[in-house]
Backbone bond lengths (Angstrom), bond angles and torsions (degrees), N, CA, C in turn:
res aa  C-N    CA-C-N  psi(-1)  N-CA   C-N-CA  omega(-1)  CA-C   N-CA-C  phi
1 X - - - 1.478 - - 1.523 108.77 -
2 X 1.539 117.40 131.40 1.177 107.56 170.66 1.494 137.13 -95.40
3 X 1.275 126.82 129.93 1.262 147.45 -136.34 1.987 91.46 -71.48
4 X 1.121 110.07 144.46 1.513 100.80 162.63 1.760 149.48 -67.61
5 X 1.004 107.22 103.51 1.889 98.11 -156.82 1.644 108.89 128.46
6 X 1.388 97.81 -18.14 1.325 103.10 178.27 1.703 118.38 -114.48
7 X 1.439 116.81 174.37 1.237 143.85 164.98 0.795 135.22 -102.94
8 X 1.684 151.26 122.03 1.408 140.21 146.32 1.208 123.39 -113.21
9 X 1.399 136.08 161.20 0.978 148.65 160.97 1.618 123.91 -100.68
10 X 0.916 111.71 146.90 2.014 99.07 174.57 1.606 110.60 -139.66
11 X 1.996 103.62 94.89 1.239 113.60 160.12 1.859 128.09 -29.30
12 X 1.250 105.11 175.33 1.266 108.04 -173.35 1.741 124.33 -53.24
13 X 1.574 89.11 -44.36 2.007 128.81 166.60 1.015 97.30 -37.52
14 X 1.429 131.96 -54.78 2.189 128.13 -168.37 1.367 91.29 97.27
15 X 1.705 130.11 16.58 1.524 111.90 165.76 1.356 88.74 -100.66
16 X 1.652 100.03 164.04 1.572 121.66 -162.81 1.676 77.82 -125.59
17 X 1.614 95.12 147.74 1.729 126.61 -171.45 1.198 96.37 -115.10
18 X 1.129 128.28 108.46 2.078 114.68 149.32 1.396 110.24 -75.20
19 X 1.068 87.25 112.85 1.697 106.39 174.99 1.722 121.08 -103.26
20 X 1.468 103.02 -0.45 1.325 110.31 150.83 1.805 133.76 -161.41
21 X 1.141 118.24 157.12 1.436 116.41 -174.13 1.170 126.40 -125.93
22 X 1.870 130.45 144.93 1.307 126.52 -160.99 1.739 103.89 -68.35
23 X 0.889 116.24 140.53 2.006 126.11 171.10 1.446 94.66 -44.06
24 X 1.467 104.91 -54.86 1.515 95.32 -165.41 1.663 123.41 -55.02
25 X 1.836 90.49 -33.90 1.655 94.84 -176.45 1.433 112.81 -77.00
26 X 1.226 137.47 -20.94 1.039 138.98 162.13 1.850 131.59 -56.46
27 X 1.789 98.02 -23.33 1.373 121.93 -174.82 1.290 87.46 -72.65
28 X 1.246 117.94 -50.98 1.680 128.38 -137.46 1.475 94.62 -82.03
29 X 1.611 122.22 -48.55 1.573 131.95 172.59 1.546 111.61 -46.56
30 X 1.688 118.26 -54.65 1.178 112.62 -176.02 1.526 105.78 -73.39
31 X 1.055 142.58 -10.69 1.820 138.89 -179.98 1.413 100.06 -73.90
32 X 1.510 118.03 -58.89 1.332 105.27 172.66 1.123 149.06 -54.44
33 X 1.330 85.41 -48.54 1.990 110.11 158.46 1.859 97.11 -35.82
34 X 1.158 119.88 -71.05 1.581 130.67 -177.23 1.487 111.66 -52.52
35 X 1.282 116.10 -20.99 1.483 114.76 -177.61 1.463 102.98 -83.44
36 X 1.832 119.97 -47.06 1.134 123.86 177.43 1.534 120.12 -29.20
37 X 1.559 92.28 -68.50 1.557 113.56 -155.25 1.809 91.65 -94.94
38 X 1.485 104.38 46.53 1.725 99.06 -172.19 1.688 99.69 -49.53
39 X 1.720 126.80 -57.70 1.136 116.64 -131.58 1.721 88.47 -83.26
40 X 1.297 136.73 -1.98 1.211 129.16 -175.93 1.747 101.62 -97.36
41 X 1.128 127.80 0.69 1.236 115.69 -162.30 1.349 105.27 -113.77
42 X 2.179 99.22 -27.43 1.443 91.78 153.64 1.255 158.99 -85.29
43 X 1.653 91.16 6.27 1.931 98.41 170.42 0.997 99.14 -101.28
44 X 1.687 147.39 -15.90 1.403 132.28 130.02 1.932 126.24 -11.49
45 X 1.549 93.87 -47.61 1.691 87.43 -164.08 1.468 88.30 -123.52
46 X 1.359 127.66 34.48 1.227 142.47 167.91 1.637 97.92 -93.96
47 X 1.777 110.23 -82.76 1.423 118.79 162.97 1.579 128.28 -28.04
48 X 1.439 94.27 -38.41 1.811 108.00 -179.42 2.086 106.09 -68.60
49 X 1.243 107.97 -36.28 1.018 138.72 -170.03 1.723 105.55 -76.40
50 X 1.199 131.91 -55.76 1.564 108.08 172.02 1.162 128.20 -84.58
51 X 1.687 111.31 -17.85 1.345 104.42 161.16 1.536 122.94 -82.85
52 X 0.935 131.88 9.64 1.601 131.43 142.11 1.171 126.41 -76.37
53 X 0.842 121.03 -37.58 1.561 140.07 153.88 1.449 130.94 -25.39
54 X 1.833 96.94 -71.02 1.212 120.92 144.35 1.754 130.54 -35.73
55 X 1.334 82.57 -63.48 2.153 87.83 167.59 1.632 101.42 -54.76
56 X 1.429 112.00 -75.19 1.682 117.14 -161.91 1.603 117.53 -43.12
57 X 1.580 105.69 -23.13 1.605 127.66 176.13 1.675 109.85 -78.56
58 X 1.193 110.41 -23.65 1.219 102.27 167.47 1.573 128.49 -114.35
59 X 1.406 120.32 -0.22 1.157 133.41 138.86 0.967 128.55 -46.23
60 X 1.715 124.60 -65.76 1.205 115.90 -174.14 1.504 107.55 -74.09
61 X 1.045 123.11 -27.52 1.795 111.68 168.08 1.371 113.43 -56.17
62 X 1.192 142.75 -43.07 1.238 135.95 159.96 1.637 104.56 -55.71
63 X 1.277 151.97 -34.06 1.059 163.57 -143.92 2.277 86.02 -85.62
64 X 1.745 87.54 -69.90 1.676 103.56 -173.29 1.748 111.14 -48.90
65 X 1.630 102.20 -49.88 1.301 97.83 -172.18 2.142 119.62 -82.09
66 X 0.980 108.46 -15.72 1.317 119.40 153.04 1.186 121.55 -62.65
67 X 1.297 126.03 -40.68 2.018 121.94 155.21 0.948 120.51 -88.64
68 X 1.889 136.43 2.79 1.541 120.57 111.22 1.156 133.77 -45.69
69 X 1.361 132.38 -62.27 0.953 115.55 164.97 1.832 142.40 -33.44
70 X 1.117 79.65 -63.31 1.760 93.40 161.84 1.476 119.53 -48.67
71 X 1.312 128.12 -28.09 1.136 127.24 -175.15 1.998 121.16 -114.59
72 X 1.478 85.78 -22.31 1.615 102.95 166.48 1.086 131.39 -83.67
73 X 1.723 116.08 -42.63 1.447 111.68 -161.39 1.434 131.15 106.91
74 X 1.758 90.93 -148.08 1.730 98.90 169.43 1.313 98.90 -80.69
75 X 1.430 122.65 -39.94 1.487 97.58 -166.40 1.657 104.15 -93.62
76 X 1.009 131.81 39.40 1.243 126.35 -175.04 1.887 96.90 -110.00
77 X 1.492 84.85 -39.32 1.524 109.50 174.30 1.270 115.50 -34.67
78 X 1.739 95.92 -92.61 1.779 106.91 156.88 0.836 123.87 9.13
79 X 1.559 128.84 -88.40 0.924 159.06 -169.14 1.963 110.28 -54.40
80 X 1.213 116.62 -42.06 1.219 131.71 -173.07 1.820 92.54 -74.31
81 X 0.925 116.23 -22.45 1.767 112.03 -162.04 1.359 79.64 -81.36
82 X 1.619 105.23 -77.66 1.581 117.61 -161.38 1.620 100.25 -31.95
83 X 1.166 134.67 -48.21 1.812 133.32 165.35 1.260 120.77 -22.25
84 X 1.364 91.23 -64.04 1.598 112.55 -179.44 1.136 122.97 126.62
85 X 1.328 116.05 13.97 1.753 142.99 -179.97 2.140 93.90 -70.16
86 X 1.088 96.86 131.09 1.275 121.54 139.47 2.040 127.12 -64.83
87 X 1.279 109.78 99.77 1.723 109.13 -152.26 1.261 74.31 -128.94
88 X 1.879 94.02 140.98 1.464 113.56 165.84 2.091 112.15 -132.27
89 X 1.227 94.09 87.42 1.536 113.23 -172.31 1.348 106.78 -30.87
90 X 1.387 104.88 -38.51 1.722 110.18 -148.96 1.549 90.00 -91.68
91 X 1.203 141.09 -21.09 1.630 134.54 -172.98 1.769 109.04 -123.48
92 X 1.411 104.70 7.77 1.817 108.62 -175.00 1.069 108.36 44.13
93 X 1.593 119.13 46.69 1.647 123.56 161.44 1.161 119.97 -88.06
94 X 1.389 131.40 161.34 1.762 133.06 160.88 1.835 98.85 -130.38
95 X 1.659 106.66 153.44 1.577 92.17 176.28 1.113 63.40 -157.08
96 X 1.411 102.47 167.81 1.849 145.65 178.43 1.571 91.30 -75.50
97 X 1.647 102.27 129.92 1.650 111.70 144.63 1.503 131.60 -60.28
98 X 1.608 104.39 144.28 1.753 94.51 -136.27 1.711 100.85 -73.69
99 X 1.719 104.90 1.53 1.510 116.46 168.84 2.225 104.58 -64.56
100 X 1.259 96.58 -29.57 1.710 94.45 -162.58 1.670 88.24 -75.96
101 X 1.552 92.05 -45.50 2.103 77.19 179.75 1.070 113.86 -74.76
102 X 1.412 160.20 -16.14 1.176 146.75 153.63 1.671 122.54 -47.11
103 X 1.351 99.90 -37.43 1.889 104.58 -179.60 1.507 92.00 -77.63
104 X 1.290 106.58 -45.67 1.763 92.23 -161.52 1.891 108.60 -59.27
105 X 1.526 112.63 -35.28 1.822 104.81 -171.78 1.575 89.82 -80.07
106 X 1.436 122.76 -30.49 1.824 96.27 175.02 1.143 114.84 -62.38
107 X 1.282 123.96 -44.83 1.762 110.12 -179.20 1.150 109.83 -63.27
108 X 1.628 133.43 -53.42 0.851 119.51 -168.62 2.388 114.33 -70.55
109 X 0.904 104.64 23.92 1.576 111.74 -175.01 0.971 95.46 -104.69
110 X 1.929 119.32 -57.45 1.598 141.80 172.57 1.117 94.06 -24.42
111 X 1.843 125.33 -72.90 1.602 115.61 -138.67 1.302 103.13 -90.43
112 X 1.820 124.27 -1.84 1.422 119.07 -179.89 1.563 93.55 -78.00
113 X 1.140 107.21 -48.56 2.216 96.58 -174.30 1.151 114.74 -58.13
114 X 1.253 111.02 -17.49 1.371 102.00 -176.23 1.795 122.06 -101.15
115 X 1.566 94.03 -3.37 1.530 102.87 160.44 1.404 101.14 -78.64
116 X 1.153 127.32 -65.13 1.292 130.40 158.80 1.126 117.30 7.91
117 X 1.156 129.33 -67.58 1.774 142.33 -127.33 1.568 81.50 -116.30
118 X 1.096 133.40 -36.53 1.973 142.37 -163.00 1.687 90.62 -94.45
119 X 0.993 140.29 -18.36 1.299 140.09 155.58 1.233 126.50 -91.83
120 X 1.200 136.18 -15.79 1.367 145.88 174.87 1.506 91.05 -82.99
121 X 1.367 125.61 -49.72 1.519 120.28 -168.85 1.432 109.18 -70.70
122 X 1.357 120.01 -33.94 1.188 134.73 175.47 1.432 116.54 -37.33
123 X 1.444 99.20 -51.99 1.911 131.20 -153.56 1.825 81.18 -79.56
124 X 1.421 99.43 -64.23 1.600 89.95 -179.07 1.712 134.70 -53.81
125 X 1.403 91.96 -26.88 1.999 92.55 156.46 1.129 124.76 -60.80
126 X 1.112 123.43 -55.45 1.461 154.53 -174.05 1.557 107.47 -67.02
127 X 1.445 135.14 13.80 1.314 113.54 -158.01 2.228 97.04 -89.51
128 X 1.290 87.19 -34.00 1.671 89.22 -176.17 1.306 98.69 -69.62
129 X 1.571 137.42 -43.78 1.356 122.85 -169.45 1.986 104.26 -72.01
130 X 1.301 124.89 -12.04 1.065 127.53 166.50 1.574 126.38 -63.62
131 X 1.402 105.63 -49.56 1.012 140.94 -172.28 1.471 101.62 -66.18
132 X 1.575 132.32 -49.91 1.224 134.36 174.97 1.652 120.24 -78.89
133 X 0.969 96.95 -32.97 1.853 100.52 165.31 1.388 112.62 -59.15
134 X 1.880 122.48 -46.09 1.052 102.65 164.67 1.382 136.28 -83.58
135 X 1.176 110.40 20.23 1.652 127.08 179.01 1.525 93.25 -95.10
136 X 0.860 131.97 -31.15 1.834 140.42 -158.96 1.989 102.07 -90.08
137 X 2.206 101.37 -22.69 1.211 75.52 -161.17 1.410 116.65 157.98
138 X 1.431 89.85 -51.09 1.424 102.86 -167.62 1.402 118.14 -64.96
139 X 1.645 134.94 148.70 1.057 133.33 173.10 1.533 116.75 -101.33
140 X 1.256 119.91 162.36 1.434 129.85 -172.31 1.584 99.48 -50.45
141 X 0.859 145.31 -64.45 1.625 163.25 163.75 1.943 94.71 -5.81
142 X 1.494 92.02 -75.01 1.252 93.32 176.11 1.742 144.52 -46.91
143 X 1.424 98.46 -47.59 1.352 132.98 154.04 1.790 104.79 -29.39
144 X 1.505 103.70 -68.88 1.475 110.63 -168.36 1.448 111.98 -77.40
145 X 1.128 112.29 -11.35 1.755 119.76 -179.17 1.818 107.51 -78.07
146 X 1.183 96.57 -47.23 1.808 120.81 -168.64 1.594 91.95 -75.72
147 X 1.510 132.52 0.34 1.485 125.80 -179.81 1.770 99.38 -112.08
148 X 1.689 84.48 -48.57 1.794 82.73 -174.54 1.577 113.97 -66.58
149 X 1.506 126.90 -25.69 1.210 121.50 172.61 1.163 126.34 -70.36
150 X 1.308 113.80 -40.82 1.943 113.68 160.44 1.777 108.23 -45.51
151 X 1.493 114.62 -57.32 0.973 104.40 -177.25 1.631 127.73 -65.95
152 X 1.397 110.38 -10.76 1.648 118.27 -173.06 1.164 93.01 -78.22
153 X 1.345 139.89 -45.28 1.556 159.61 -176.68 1.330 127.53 -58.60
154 X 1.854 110.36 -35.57 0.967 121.11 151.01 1.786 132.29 -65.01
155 X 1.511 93.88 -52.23 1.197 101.92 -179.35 1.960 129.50 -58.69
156 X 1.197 89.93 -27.27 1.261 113.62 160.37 1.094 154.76 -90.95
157 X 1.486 92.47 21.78 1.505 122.63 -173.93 1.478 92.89 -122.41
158 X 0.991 132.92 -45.95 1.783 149.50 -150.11 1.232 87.32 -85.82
159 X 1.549 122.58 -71.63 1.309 142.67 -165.70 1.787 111.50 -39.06
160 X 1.899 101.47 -50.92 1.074 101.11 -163.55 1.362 99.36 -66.76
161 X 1.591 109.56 -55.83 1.845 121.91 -167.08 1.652 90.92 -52.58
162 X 1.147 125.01 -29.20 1.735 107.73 -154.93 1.424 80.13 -70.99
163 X 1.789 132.40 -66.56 1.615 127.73 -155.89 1.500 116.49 -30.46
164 X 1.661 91.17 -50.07 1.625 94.60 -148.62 1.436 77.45 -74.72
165 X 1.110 144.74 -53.86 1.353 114.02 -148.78 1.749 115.16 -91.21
166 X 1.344 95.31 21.26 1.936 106.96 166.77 1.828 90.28 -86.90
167 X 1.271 100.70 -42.95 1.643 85.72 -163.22 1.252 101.16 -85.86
168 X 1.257 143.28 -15.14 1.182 118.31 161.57 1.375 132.18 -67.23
169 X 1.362 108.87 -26.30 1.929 109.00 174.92 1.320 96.00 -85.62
170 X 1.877 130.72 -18.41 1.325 97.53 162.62 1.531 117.88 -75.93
171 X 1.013 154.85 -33.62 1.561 152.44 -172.69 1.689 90.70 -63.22
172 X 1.200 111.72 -38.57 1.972 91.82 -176.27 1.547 100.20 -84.37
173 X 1.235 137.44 -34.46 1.586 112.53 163.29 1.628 128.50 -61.81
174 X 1.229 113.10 -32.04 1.352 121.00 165.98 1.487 107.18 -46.24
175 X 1.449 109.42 -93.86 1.784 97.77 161.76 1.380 130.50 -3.23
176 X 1.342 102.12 -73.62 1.789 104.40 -166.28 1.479 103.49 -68.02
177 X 1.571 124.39 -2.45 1.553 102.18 -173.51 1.640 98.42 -122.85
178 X 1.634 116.82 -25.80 1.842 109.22 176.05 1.704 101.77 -138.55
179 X 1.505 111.31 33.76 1.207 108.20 143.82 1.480 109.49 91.89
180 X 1.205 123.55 143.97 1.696 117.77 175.31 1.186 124.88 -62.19
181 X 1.387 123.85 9.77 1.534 155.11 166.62 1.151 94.36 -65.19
182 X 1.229 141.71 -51.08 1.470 144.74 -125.95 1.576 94.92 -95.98
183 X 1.734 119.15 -30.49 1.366 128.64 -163.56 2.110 97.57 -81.30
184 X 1.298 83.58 -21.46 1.616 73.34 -169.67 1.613 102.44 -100.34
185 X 1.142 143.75 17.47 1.826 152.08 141.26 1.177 94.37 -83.40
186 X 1.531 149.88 -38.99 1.571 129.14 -143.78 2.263 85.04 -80.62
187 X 1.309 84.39 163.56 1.595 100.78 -167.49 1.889 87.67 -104.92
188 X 1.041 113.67 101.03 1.557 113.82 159.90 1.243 122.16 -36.01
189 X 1.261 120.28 -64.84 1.285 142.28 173.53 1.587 103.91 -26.96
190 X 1.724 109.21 -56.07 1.556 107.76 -165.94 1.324 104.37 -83.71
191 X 1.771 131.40 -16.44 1.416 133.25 -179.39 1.739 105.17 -72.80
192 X 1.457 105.68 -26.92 1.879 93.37 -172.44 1.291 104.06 -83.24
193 X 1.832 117.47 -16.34 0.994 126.45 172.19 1.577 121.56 -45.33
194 X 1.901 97.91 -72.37 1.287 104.66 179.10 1.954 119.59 -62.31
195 X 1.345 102.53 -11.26 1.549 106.47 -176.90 1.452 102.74 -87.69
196 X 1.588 117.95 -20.41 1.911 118.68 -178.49 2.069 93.56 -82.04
197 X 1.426 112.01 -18.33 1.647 107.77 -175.31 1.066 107.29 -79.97
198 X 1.604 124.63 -35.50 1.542 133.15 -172.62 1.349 97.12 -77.08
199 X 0.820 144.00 -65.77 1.535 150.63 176.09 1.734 111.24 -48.95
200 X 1.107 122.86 -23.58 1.336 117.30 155.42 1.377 124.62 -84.60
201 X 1.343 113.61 -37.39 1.557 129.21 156.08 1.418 100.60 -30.44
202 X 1.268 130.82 -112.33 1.134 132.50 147.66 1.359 113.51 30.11
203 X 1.108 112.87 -107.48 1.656 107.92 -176.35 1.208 121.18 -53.31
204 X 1.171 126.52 -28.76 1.642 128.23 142.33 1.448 113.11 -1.60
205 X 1.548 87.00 -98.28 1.298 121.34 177.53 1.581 124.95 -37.76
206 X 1.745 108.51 -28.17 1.373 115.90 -176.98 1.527 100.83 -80.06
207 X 1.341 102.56 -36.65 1.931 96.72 -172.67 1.324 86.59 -85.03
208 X 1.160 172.25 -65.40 1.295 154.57 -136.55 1.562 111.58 -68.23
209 X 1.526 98.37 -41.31 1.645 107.73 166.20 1.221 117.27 -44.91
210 X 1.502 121.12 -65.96 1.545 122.84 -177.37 1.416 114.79 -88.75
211 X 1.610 120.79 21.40 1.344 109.19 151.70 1.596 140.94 -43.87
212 X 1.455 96.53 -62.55 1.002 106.75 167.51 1.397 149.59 -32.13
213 X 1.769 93.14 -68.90 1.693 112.84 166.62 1.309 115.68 -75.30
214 X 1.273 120.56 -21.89 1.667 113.12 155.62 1.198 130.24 -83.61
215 X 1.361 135.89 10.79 1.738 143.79 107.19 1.564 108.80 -45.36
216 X 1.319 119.59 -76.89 1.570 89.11 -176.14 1.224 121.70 -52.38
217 X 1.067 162.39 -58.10 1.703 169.30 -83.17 1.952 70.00 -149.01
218 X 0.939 172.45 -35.03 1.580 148.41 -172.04 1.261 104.26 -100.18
219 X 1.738 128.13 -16.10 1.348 111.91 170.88 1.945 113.70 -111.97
220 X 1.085 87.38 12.69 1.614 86.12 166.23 1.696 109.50 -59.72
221 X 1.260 87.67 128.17 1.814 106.88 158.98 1.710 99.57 -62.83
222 X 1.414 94.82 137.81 1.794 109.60 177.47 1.526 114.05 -63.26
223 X 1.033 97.97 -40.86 1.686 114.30 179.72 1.757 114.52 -55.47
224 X 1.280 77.33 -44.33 2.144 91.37 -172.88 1.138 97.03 -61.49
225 X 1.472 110.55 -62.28 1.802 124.92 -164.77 1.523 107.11 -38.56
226 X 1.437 111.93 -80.15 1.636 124.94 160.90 1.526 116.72 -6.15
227 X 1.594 98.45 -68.80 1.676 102.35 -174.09 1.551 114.50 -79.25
228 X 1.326 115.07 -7.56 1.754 107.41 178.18 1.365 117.94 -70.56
229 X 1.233 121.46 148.72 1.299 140.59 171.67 1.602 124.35 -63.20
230 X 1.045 138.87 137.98 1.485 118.83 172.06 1.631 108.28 -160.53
């Protein structure tokens, strides 16, 4: 009987193929899957989590010192050099020292290998429960959906907690270095901004992570999967 939301077909053999699955059931598969392997999924969105952080921490400081500027001047300026801001008087710009962008794409490179490497191990737990789903049915499609949704789920969990709490240790360094003055020039508007970029960063980064190993783990032969070791 076929299930609702779904499809089958029935080859010559009289076995029936699901050749497709409800979104929802797939939501519901990857949550558990994530509940299982809780303590591995949280140094997944642990790692995912300070390097967003990291980004959103240095956004909104460019965010703070750009509504000094705007509101200070020359001497707002000054002051922005002595920091260590890159200031452009003549266009009321601020940019990261090309030291802040260098740490920020290493971390953020750091926490992609290391989604990487937490998904490859993943794929290697999982090879018999792979292996039997596609004995049951399942198509490659599916396989890669049930990887990218754990990972959309992750990433967006890490991503979000990592922002807010970049911008919150940035508003307490802002303070401690140009004063609680500094909170009332910063442009809100452009801080939820840079905290909606970190948070896309982030999930970026989470599906790009499990690209990979969710190509292998969707084109495994059923047979292989079954008989591998792990």
């Amino acid at each position: 009987m076929n299930t609702p939301g779904s499809a089958r077909n029935k080859p010559e053999g009289g076995v029936d193929r699901l050749i497709s699955l409800p979104f929802s059931k797939s939501l519901e598969i990857s949550f558990k899957s994530l509940k299982v392997r809780f303590f591995r999924s949280l140094i997944t969105i642990s790692s995912l989590m300070l390097a967003v952080s990291f980004l959103s921490f240095v956004l909104i400081n460019l965010d703070i010192a750009t509504g000094l500027l705007k509101h200070g001047g020359r001497e707002a300026a000054r002051a922005l050099l002595q920091a260590g801001y890159d200031v452009n008087l003549a266009d009321g710009s601020v940019a990261m020292s090309a030291k802040e962008r260098w740490i920020v794409i290493l971390s953020l490179l750091v926490c992609t290998v290391g989604i990487i490497n937490a998904q490859l191990m993943s794929v290697t737990e999982r090879f018999s429960e792979i292996g039997v789903m596609k004995c049951l049915g399942a198509l490659d499609s599916m396989i890669l959906r049930l990887f990218m949704l754990e990972a959309a789920m992750q990433g967006l969990i890490g991503a979000t907690a990592g922002a807010i709490l970049g911008c919150f240790f940035s508003l307490l360094s802002g303070a401690a270095r140009f004063g609680f003055t500094s909170w009332g020039d910063l442009s809100w508007l452009s801080a939820l901004g840079s905290i909606g970029i970190a948070t896309l960063a982030g999930c970026l980064l989470s599906l790009i992570g499990v690209l990979y190993p969710a190509l292998l783990a969707a084109k495994m032969e059923p047979i292989n999967a079954m008989r591998s070791e792990h």
